[in-house]
C-alpha positions as semicolon CSV with decimal commas, in nm:
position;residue;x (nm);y (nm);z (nm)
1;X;-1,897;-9,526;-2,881
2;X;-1,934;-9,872;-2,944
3;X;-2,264;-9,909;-2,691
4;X;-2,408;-9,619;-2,921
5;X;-2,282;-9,823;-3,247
6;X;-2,520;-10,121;-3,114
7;X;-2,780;-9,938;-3,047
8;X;-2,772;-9,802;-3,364
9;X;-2,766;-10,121;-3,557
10;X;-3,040;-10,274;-3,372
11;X;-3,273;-9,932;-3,500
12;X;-3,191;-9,995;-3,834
13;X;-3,259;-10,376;-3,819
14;X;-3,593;-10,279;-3,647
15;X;-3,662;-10,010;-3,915
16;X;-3,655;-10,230;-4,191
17;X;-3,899;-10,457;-4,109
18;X;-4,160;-10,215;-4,081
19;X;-4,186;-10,045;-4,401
20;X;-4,503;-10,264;-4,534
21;X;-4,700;-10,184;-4,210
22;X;-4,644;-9,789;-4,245
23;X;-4,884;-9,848;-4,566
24;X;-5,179;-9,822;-4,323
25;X;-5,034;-9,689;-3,992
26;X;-4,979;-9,335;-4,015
27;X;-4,762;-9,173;-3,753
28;X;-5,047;-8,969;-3,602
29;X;-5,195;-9,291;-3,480
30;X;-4,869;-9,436;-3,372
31;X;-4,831;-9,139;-3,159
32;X;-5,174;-9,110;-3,011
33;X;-5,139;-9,489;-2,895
34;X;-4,795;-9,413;-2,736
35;X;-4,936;-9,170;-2,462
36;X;-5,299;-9,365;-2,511
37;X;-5,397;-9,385;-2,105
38;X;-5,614;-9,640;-2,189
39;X;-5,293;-9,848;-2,301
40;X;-5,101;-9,766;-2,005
41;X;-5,404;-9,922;-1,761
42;X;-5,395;-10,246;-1,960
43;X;-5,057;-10,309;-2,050
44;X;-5,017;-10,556;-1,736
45;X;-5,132;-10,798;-1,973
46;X;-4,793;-10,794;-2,123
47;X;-4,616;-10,961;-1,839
48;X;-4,734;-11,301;-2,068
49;X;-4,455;-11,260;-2,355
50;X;-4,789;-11,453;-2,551
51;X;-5,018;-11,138;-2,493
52;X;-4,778;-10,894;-2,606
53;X;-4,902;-10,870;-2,971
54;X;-5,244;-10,739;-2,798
55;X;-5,063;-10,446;-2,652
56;X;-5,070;-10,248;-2,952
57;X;-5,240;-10,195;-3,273
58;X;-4,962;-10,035;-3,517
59;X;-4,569;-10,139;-3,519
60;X;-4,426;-9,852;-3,331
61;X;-3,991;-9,765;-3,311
62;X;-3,876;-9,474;-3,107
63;X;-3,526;-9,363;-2,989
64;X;-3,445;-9,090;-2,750
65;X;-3,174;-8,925;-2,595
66;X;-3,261;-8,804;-2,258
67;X;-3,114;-8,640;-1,975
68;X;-3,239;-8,570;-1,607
69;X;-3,137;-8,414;-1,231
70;X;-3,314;-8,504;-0,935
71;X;-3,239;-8,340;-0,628
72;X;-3,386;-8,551;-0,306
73;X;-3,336;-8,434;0,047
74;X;-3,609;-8,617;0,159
75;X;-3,483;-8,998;0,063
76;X;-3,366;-9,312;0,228
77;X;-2,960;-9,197;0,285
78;X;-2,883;-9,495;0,130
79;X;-3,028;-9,375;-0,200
80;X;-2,829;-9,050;-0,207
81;X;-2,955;-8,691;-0,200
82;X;-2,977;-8,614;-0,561
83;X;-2,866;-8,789;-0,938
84;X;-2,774;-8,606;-1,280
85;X;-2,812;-8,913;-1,565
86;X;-2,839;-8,919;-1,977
87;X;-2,870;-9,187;-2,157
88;X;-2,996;-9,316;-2,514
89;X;-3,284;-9,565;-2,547
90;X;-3,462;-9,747;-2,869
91;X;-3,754;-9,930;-2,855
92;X;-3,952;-10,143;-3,147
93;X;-4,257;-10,347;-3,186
94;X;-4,281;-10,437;-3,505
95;X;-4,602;-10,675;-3,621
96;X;-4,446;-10,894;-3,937
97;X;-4,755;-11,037;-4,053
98;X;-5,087;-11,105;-3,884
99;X;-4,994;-11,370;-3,639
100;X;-4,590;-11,295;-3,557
101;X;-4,528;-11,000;-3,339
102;X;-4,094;-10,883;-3,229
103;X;-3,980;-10,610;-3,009
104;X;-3,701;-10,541;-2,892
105;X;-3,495;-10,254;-2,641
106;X;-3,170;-10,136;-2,608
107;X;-3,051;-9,852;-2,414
108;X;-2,766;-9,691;-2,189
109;X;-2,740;-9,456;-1,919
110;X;-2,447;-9,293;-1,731
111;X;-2,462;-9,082;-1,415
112;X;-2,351;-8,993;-1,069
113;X;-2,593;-9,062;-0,746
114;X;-2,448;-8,748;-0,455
115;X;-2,438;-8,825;-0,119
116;X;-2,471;-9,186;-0,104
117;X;-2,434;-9,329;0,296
118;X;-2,446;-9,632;0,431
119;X;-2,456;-9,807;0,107
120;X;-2,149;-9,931;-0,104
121;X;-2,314;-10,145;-0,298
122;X;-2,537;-10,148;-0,638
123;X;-2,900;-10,231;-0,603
124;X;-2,946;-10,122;-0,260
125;X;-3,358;-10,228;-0,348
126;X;-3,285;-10,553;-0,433
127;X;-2,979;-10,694;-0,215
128;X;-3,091;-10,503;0,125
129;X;-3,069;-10,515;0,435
130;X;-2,727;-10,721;0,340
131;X;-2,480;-10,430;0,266
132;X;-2,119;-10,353;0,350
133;X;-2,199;-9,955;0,469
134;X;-1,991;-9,698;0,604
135;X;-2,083;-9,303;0,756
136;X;-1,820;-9,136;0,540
137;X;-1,959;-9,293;0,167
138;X;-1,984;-8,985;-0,093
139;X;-2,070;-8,963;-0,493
140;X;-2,130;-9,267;-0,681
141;X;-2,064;-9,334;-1,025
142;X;-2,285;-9,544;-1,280
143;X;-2,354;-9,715;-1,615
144;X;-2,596;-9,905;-1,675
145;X;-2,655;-10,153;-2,015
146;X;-2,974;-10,328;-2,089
147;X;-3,072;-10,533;-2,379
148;X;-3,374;-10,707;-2,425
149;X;-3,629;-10,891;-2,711
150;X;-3,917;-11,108;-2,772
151;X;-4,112;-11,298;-3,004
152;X;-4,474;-11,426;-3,037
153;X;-4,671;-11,665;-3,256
154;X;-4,985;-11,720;-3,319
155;X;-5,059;-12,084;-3,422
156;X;-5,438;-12,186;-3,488
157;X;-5,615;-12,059;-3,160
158;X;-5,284;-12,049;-2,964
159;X;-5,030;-11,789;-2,915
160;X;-4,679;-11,852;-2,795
161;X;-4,439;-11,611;-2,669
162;X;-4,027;-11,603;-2,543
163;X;-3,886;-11,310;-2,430
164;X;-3,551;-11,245;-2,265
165;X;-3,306;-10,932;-2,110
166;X;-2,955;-10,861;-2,003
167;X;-2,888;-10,584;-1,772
168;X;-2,547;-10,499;-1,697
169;X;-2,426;-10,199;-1,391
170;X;-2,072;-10,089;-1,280
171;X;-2,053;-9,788;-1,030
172;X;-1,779;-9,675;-0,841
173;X;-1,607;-9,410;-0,629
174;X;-1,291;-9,247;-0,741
175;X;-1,181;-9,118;-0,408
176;X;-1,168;-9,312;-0,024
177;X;-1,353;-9,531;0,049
178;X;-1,371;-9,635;-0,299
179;X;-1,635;-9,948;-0,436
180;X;-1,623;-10,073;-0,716
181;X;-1,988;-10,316;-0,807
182;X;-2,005;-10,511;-1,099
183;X;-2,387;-10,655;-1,099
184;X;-2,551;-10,868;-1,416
185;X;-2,894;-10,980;-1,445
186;X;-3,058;-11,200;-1,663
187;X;-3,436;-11,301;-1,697
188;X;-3,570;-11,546;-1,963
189;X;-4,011;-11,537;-1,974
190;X;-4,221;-11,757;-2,162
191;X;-4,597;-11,832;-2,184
192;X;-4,871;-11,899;-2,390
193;X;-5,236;-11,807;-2,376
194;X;-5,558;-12,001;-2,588
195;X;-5,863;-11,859;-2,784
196;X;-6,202;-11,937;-2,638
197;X;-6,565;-11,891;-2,778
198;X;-6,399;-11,644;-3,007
199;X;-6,448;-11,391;-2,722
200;X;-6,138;-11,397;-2,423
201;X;-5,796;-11,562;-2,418
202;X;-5,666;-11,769;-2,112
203;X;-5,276;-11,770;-2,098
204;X;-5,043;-11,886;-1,840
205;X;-4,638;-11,781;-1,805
206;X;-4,318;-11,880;-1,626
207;X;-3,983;-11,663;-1,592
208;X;-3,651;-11,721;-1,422
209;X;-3,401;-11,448;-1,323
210;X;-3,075;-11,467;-1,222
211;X;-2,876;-11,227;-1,040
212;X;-2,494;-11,135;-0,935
213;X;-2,273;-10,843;-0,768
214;X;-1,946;-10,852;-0,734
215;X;-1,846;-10,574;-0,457
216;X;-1,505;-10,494;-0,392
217;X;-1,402;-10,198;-0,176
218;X;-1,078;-10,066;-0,141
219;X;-0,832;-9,765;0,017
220;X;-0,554;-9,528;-0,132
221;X;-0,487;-9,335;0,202
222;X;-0,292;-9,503;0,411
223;X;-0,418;-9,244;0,715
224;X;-0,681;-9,475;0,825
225;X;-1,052;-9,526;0,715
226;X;-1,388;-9,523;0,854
227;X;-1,501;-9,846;0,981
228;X;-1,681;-10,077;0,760
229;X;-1,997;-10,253;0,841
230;X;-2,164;-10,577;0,703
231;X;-2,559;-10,443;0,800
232;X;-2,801;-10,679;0,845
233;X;-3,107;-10,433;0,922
234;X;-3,267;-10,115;1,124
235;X;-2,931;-10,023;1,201
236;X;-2,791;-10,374;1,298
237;X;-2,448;-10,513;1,208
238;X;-2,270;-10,835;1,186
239;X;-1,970;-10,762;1,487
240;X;-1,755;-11,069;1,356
241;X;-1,769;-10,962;0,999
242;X;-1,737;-10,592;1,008
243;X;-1,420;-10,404;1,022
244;X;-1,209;-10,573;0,769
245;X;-1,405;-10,761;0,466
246;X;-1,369;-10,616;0,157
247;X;-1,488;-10,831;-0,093
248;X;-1,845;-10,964;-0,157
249;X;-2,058;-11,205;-0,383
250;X;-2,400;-11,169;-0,376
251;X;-2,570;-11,457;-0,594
252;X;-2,972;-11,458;-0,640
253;X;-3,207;-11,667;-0,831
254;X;-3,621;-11,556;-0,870
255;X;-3,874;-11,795;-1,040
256;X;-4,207;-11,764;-1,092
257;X;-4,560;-11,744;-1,338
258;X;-4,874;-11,673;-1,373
259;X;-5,209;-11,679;-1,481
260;X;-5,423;-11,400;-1,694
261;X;-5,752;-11,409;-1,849
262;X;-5,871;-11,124;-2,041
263;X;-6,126;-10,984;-2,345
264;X;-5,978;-11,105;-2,673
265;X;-5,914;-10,748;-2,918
266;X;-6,003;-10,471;-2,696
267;X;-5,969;-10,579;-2,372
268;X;-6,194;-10,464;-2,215
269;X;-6,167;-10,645;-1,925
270;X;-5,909;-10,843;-1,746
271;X;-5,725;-11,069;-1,483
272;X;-5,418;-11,096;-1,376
273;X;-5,226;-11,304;-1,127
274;X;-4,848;-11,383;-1,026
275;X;-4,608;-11,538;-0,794
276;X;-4,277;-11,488;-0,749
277;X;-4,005;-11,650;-0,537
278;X;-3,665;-11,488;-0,500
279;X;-3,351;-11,651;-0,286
280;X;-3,016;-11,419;-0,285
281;X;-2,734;-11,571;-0,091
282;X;-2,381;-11,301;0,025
283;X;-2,090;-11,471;-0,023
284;X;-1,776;-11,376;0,122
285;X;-1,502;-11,408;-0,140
286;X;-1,253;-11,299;0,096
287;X;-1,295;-11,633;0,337
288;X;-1,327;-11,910;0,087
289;X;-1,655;-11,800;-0,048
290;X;-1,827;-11,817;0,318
291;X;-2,178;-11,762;0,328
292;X;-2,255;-11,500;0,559
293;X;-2,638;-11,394;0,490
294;X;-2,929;-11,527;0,257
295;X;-3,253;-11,349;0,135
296;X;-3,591;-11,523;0,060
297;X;-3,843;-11,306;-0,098
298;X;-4,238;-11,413;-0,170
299;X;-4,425;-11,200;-0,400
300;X;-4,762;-11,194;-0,513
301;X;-4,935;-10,947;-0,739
302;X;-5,270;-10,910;-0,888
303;X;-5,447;-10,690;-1,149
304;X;-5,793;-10,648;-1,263
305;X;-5,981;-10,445;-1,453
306;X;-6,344;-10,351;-1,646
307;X;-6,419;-10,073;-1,919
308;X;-6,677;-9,949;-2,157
309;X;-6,657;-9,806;-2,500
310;X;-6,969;-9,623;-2,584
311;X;-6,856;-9,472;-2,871
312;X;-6,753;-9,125;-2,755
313;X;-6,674;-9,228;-2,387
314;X;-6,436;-9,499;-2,242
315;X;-6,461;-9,532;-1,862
316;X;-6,389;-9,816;-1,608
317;X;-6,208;-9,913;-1,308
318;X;-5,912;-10,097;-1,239
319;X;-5,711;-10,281;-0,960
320;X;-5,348;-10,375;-0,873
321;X;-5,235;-10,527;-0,519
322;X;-4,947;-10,629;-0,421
323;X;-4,809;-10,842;-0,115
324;X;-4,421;-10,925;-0,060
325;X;-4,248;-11,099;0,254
326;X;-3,851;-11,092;0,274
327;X;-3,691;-11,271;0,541
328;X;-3,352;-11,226;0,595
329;X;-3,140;-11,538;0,770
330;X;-2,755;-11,497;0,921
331;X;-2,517;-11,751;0,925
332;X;-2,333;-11,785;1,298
333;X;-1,984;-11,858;1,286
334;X;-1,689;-11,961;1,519
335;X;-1,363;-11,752;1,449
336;X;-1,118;-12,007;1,505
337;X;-0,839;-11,789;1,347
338;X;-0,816;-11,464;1,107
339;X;-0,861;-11,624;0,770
340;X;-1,095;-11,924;0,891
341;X;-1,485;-11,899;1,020
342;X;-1,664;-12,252;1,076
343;X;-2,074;-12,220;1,033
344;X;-2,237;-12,298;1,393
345;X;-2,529;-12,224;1,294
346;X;-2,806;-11,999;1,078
347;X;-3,122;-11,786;1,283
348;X;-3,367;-11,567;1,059
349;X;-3,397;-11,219;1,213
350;X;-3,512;-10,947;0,969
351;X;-3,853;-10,954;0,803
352;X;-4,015;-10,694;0,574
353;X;-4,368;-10,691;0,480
354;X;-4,517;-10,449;0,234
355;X;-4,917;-10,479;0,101
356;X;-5,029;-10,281;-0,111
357;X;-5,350;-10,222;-0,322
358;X;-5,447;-9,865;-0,564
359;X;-5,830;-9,849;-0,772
360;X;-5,748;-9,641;-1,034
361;X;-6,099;-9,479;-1,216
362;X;-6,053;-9,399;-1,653
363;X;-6,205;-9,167;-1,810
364;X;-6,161;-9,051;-2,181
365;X;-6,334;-8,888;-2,436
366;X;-6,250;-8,693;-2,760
367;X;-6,230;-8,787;-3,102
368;X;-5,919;-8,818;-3,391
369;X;-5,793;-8,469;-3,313
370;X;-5,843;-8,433;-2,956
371;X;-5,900;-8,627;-2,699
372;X;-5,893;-8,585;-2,293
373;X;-5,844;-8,825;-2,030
374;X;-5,883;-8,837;-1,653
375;X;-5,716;-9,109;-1,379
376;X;-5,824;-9,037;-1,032
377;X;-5,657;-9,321;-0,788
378;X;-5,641;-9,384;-0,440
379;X;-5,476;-9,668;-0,278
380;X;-5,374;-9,800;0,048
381;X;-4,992;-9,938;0,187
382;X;-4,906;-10,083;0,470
383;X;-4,514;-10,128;0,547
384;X;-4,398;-10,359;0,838
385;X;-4,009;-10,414;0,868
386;X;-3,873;-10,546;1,181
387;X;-3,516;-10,716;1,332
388;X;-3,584;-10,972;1,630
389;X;-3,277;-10,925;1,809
390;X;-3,196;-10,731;1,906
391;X;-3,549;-10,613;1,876
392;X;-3,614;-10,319;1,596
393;X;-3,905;-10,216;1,434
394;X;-4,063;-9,978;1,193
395;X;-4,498;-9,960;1,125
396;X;-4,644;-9,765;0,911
397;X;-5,008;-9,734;0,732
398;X;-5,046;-9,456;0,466
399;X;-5,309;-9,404;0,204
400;X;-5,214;-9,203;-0,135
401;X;-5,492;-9,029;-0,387
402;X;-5,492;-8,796;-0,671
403;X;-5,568;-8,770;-1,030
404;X;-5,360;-8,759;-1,347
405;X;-5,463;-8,572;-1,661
406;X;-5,415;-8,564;-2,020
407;X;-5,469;-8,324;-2,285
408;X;-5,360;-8,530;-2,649
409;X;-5,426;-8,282;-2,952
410;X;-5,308;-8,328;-3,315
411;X;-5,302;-8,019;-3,532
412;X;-5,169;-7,995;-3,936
413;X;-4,897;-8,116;-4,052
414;X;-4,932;-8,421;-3,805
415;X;-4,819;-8,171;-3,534
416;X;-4,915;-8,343;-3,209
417;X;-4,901;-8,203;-2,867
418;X;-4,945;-8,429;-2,507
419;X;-4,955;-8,267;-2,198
420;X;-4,983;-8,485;-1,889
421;X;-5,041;-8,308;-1,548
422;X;-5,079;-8,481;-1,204
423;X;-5,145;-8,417;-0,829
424;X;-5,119;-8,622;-0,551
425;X;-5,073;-8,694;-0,178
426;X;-4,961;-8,914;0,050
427;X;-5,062;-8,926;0,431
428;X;-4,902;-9,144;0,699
429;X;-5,251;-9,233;0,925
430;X;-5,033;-9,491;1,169
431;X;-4,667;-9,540;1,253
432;X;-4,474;-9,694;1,514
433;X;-4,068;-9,761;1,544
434;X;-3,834;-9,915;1,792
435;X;-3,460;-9,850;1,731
436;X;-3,223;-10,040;1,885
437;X;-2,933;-9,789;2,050
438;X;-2,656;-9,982;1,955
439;X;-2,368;-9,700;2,097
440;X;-2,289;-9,572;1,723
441;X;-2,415;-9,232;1,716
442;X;-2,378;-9,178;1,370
443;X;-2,613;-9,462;1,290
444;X;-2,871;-9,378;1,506
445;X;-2,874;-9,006;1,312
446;X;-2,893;-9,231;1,042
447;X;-3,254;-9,433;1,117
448;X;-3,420;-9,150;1,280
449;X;-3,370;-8,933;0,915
450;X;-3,444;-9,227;0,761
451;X;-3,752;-9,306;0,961
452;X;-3,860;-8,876;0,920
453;X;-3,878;-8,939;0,555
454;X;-4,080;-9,259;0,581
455;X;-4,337;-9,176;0,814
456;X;-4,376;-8,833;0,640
457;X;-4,620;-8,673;0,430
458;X;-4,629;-8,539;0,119
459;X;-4,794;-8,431;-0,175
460;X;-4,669;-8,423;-0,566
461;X;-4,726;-8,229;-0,867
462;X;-4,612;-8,306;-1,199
463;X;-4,613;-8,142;-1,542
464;X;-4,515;-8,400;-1,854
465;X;-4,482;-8,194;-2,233
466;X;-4,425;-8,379;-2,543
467;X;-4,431;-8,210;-2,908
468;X;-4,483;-8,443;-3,200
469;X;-4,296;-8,231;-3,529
470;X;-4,229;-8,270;-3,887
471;X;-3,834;-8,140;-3,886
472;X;-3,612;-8,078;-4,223
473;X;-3,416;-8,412;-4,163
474;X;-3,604;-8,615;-3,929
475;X;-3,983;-8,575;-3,994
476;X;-4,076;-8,775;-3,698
477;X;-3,884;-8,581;-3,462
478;X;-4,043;-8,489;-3,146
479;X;-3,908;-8,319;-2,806
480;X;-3,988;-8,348;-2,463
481;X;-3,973;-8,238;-2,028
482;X;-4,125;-8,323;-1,746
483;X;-4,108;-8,126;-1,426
484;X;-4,207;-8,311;-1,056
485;X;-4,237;-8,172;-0,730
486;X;-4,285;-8,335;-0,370
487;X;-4,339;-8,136;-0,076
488;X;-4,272;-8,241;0,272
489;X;-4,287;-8,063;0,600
490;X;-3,954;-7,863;0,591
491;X;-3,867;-7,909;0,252
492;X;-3,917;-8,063;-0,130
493;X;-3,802;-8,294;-0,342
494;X;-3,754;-8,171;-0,760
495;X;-3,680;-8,365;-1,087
496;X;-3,616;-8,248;-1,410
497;X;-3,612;-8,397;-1,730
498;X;-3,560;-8,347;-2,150
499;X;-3,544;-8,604;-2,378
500;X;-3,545;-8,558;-2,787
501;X;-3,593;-8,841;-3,020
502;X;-3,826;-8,975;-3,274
503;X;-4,123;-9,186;-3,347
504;X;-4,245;-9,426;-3,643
């Protein structure tokens, strides 16, 4: 109760320094630019804590209660096969005078992920290939805690802007073999951006991130357990340091900035471009904190985009690539007893490449009480992950396309209805993969499912609801689902969601 005691405190902070805005903004036009598509394309520009007081027009707070149950066959078995979740979540942006902008988010979320193999460990996305793993793994427990906040300034023909979050996870197993992860992470952004010719703003930014788990596994049976292996990729494990370690440290740091340029007010067009660099180092807590494995990650993203207002239209075209390298390096050791390993040496041996780049088309027409919007998109990905030795390898090329739709309509009563519905495909056009056949039978079941669901295709639909109401007590309130199904060859994947809350 005490996470839902914060959460309420921070609303009713947020709350009460909106009420002189609400003088102009009604909550009609607070809704309409909450599911604005328009918004959605340009919000990149927010990734500059400076730029975020161009994100919106009106001070907007929302909180929600949601709930949702996935079930996914068709996933990476280290993911699990499906995930029941609720949570709570506010959000505020509140605009205190003409040049200070705040915002601010709190939330939590519980939940169990099903079926989780060859994977004990939180963040499989971010700490892998490095994970202690096991065939027998099961249901996996989780909360989650994130705060986060910002500020920006605007001071003569510069704006200034900080903003920070904490994320918290524990998830565990209550029967054998039984994790418990404890993972924090902290990021601190800052940046600034300048006025010029009264027309664009140029702004630059720099963030730092840091990262820890602390993984400890453990056994109540004392009829044996499965054996327990330190991975290192494509089905590769460490044979000196699997079988008995128990205990883990992973440690990561990620820095990195940017540059933007974009059309001062409306934004009609823009640039942006980052870097990021990420290092994670596995410690072995177990062995005098030995460092077994370490993780360097390269990331660089870009988005662009251009639009026109003609008064009754908006239309335009966007961009956003992506290109990310992590190399993966193992410490060699000599086992001069059981409790002591002396570092002979380090070789890199697992890289993963991913590229990526989607054109996304807008456009939108309408007026104050309706208003429709189209987003057709295709994009291309190419995926390259690979283990030198012994040698494994996965290719593959895929394009994705489809279209997204809204239909945003405000009756009386400030009554608004959104209905957001999507299709789309995605279709594998090369693929390659060499395993190696290391002997363990259950983990080459393991990377040929794995490798079915990669190289597969697919196509999605989607159906997202949301009704705006005026209710007895809360006169903002407003309720909402959202239905998504993938299709593969010999079966689907299915979400569902519901979330109730309110806007203003």
């Amino acid at each position: 109760m005490k996470y839902f005691l914060s959460i309420s405190v921070l609303l009713i902070s947020f709350s009460s320094v909106k009420l002189h805005a609400q003088i102009t903004d009604t909550i009609t036009e607070k809704v309409r630019e909450e599911y604005s598509f328009e918004r959605h394309i340009k919000n990149s520009i927010t990734t500059n804590p400076a730029s975020y007081a161009e994100a919106r027009k009106y001070g907007i707070t929302t909180f929600n209660v949601f709930a949702e149950k996935s079930n996914t066959p068709n996933q990476l078995q280290q993911k699990g096969k499906s995930k029941n979740l609720w949570g709570a979540e506010v959000y505020s942006l509140q605009k205190l005078n003409d040049r200070t902008t705040v915002w601010g988010n709190a939330s939590y979320t519980q939940g169990k992920n099903k079926q989780v193999v060859w994977n004990e460990n939180s963040d499989y996305d971010l700490i892998y290939p490095y994970v202690a793993a096991d065939s027998v793994g099961g249901d996996m427990k989780f909360e989650n805690y994130r705060f986060s906040g910002g500020y920006s300034k605007k001071i003569n023909t510069y704006t200034l802007g900080i903003t920070g979050s904490y994320e918290a996870t524990l998830s565990y197993r209550d029967i054998d073999p039984r994790p418990k992860n404890t993972a924090a992470h902290f990021s601190l952004t800052m940046g600034a951006n300048k006025l010029m010719f009264q027309k664009f703003r140029i702004g630059a930014y720099v963030d730092a991130e840091k990262y820890t788990q602390k993984h400890y596994l453990s056994f109540v049976s004392n009829q044996g357990y499965p054996m327990i292996y330190n991975m290192s990729g494509l089905g590769n494990y460490n044979e000196l340091l699997s079988g008995k370690l128990r205990q883990a440290y992973y440690e990561g740091w990620s820095y990195g900035g940017g540059l933007q340029i974009f059309e001062a007010g409306s934004k009609n067009w823009y640039l942006n471009i980052g870097l990021k660099k990420f290092n994670l180092d596995k410690l072995l807590t177990e062995y005098a904190d030995l460092n077994a494995s370490k993780i360097d990650e390269r990331q660089l993203t870009f988005s662009a985009g251009k639009f026109f207002d003609s008064g009754k239209i908006v239309w335009g075209i966007s961009a956003e690539g992506n290109n990310t390298e992590r190399k993966g390096t193992e410490n060699l050791f000599l086992n001069e007893n059981s409790r002591n390993y002396l570092q002979i040496g380090s070789v890199e041996k697992y890289n993963h490449k991913i590229s990526s780049i989607i054109f996304k088309g807008l456009i939108q027409m309408g007026n104050e009480k309706q208003k429709s919007s189209l987003i057709p998109f295709f994009g291309w990905i190419q995926e390259k992950e690979k283990y030198s030795s012994p040698t494994s390898r996965i290719e593959l090329s895929k394009i994705i396309y489809g279209a997204d739709y809204q239909w945003l309509k405000t009756f009386d009563h400030h009554q608004t209805l959104s209905i957001i519905a999507g299709l789309s495909a995605a279709n594998t056009y090369q693929k390659d993969a060499l395993f190696n056949n290391s002997g363990k039978t259950s983990i080459n079941t393991m990377l040929q499912e794995n490798y079915l669901f990669q190289s597969s295709d697919f196509w999605q639909a989607k159906l997202d609801i949301n009704f705006h109401f005026s209710f007895p007590v809360i006169k903002t309130a407003f309720v909402g689902g959202k239905i998504m199904y993938s299709n593969f060859k010999n079966s689907s994947n299915t979400l569902f969601a519901i979330s109730i809350g309110s806007i203003f």
